[in-house]
N, C-alpha and C positions, 0 to 999 in steps of 0.2 A: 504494500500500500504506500502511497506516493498524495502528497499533495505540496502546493507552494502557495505560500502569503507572504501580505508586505507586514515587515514586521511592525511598522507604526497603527496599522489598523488592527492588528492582533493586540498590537498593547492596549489601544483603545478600548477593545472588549474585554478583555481581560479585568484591564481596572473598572469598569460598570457591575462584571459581578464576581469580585474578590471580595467584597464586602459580606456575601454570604457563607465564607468559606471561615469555619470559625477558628478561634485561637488556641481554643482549649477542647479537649473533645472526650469522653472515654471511646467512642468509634473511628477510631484511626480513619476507615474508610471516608470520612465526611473532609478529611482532608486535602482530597482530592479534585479535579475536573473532570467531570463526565462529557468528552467530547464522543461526539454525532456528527460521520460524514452520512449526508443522504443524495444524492442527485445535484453535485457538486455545491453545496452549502454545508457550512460547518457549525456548527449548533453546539455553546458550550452552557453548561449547567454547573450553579453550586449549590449545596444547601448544607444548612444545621440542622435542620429536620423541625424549624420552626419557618424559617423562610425559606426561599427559591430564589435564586435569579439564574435567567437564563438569555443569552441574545447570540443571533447569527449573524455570521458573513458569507458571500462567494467564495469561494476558492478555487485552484483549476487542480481535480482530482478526477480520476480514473475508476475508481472503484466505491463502494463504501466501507465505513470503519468504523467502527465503535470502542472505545479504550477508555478507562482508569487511570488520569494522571495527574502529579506530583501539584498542588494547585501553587503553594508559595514559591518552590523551585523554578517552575515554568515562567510563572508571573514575573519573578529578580532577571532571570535568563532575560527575556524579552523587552524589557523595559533596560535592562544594561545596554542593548545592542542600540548602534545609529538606524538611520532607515536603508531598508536593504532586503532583500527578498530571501524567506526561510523557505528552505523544501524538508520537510519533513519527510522521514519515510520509516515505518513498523518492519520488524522482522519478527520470525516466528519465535523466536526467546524471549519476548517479552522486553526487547527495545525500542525506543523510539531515540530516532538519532534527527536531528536539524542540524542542517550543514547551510553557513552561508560561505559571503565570497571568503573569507579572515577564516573563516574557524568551524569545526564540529563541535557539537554538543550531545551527550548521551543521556537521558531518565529511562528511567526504568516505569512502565506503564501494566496494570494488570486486566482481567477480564470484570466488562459491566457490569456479572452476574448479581455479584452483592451489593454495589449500589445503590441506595433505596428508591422507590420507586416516587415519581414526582409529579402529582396530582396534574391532568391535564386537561383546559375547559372546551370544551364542544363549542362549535359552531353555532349562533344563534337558533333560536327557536328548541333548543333541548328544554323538557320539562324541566327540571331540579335546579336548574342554572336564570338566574337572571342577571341582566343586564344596565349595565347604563352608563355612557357618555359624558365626563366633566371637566370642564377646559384644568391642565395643570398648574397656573396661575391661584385660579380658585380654591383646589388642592395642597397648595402649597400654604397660600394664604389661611385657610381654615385651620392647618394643623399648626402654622408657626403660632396661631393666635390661643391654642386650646392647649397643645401637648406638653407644656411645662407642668400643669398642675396633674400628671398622671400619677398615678401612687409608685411608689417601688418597695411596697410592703407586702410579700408572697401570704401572708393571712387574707388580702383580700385581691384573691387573682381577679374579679369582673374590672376592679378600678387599676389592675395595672397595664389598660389599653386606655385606647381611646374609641367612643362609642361615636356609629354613624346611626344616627336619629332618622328616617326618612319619615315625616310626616307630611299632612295634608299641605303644608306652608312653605315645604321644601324640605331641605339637608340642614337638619340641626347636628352639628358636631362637638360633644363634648367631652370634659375630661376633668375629674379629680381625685383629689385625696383622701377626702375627709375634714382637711383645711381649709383649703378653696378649691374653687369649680371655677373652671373656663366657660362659656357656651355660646356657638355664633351660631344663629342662624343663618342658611344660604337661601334667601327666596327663590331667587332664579333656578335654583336646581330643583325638577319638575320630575320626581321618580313615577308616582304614580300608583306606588303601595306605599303602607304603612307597616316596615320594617325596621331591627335593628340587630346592627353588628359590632363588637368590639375586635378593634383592630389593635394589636400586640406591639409594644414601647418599640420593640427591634425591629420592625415592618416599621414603622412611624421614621421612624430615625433615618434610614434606609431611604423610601420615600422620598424622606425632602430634599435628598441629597439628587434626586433623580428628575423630580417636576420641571417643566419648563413650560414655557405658556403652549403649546399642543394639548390635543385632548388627548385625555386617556380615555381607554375604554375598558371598561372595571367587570367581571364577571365574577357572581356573589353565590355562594350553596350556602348547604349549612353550616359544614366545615370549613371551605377555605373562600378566600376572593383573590383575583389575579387583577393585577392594575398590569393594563400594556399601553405601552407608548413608545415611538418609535421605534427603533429596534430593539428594545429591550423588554422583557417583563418579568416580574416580582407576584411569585406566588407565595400568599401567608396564611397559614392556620387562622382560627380563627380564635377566640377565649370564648370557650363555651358555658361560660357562665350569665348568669341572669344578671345585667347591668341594674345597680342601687336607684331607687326611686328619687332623683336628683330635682325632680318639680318639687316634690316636700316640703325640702330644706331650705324653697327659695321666699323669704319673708316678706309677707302681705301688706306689713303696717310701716315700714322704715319710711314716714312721714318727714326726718329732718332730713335738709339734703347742706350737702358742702359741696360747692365746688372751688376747685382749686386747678392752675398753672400745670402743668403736667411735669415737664420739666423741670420747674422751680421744686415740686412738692420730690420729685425722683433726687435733683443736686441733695438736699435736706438729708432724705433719710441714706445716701451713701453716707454722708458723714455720721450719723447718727449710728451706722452699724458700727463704726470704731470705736461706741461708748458703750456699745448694750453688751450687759453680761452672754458670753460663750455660748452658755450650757442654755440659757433662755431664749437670748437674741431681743429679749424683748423693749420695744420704742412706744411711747405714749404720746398719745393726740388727746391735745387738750384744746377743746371748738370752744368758743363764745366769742358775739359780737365780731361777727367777721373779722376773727384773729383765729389761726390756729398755728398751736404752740405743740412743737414736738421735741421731746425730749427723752433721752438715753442715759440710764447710771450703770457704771460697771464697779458694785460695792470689792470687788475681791482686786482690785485694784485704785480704787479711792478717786476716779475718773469720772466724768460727767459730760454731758453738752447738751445745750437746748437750744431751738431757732425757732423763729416768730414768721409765720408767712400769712401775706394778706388774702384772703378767700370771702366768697360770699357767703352766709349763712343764715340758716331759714330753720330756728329751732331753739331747744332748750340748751343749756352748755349741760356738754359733757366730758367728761376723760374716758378714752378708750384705750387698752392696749396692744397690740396687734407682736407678730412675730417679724422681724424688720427684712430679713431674709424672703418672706412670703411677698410681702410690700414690693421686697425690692424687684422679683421677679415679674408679680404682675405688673409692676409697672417697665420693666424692660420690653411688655408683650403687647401694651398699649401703646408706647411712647410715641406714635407717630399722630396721634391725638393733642390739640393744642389743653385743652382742656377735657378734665374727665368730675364727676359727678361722684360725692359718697353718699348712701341712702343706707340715714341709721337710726336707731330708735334706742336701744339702751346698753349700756357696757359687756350685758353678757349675749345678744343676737347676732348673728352674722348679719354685716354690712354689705349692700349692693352697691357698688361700681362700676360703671356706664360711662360710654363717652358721651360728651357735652352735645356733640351735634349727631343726630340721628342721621344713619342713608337709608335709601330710599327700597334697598336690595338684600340691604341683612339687617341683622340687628345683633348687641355681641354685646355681654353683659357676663361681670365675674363676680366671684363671690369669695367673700375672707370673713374665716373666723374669729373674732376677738380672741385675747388670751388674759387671764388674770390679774390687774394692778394689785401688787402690794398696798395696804392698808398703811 
């Protein structure tokens, strides 16, 4: 068996799915690429057995071929060389040898056989599979805005995804902790049922690294969903647990509202993490009279700092106190908001925060839990 590629475009696929190829493994075999010659395209696969990625190229081959190889070997090889054309060719001991103009190279490559088998979606119109169409822009957008508040607590496997909400209104995408909750709705996206899926932290991660404004075209069972987009796609398990009733949790009566500077109120609490004790993190907002005052003590170092920002306020004063770390990320996921919105009601409810200006196509609303003031 005989084929030749340019090595620049080998690298290129390569690095799209090395990502799924893991680092640590008890099955040796996961370490590897499951390459596929069929009718002169070459078809490379990696998986952990949690995700999939798989994408093809042309190549000018003679026969087909199926082999078990080395995946981080291959990847260093190919990515070391300039641009320059590899011929590869198998012999029957189990080599694979690429020979370019400078040099040969030898791996050792075994048979498909045990390679696990890597879920594969039917062409439209299959029963058990559905469908549907979403620019990667949109995809991309949804999960930067939601997948920070995913749990990373294995007690509760449904919250360490990120769930797709398809209601009547569109693609609700959510994600939390237990501390805060993310949640945007996408109007524009028009599914058509009323379904939901949790999509797994390392499919998410993967993902965004892949979106570009093309559409993907997303194939959903009950087990797994494949996102494909241009020559590449990512099959993920699915978390087959029942996602936490997260409308619940979302408070009815947070009648006082603050708004405040986004950026101003972001500059404030980085400094403020360099005062809050370690082990708590914890920063206090103190609202009245369109002043809020927040401030951070770190007693096991005899350290302090408080700052005054101006905000508008529509309410009773209160002191609340929040985890400054939470603060600081939801507000890393907002920042492109000149202004955002707190809707609170009393030191022990969770706060709603919204940006100030509504769009016309989503709507995107997070949720933080207070944390206890010392007395």
């Amino acid at each position: 068996m005989e084929f030749k590629v340019n090595s620049k475009e080998l690298e290129k696929l390569l690095t799209k799915i090395i990502p799924a190829v893991p680092t640590r493994t008890p099955m040796p075999i996961l370490e590897n690429f499951l390459f596929e010659i069929k009718d002169g395209k070459l078809t490379i696969h990696a998986t952990d057995l949690e995700i999939s990625l798989k994408s093809s190229l042309n190549v000018v081959a003679e026969e087909n071929f199926e082999a078990v190889v080395p995946a981080r070997l291959l990847y260093d090889v190919v990515r070391s060389l300039k641009e320059t054309t590899i011929l590869f060719s198998a012999d029957s001991t189990g080599k694979l040898n690429l020979k370019t103009e400078k040099g040969s190279y030898t791996l050792s490559y075994t048979d498909p056989a045990e390679y696990p088998e890597i879920p594969s979606f039917p062409a439209e119109g299959s029963e058990d599979i559905s469908q549907i169409s979403i620019n990667g822009n949109d995809l991309k957008y949804a999960f930067e805005k939601t997948a920070f508040a995913m749990s990373k607590e294995e007690m509760r496997p449904a919250m360490m995804g990120t769930l797709f909400d398809f209601e009547e209104e569109g693609l609700r995408v959510v994600a939390t902790d237990g501390h805060r909750l993310a949640n945007l709705l996408l109007k524009k996206i028009n599914y058509g049922k009323v379904e939901q899926y949790i999509i797994p932290e390392r499919a998410v991660t993967v993902l965004l690294k892949i979106f570009d404004s093309n559409d993907v075209k997303i194939f959903m069972s009950k087990t797994h969903m494949s996102f494909s987009l241009n020559d590449i796609e990512l099959i993920t398990r699915l978390i087959g647990q029942k996602y936490p009733d997260y409308q619940s949790v979302i408070p009815l009566e947070n009648e006082f509202e603050l708004k405040v500077k986004t950026r101003e109120l972001h500059d404030a609490i980085k400094r403020m993490m360099l005062f809050s004790t370690s082990n708590t993190k914890r920063v206090k907002f103190s609202i009245s009279n369109n002043n809020l005052e927040i401030s951070a003590e770190d007693l096991d170092l005899g350290a302090s700092g408080n700052e005054n920002i101006e905000c508008k306020y529509s309410g009773d004063s209160i002191d609340i106190g929040f985890n400054s770390a939470y603060v600081n990320d939801l507000l890393n996921h907002i920042d492109d908001e000149e202004d955002i919105i707190f809707k609170l009601h009393s030191p022990t409810k969770a706060v709603i925060v919204v940006p100030e200006k509504k769009k016309e196509d989503e709507e995107l609303m997070m949720l933080l839990m207070p944390v206890r003031l010392n007395n």
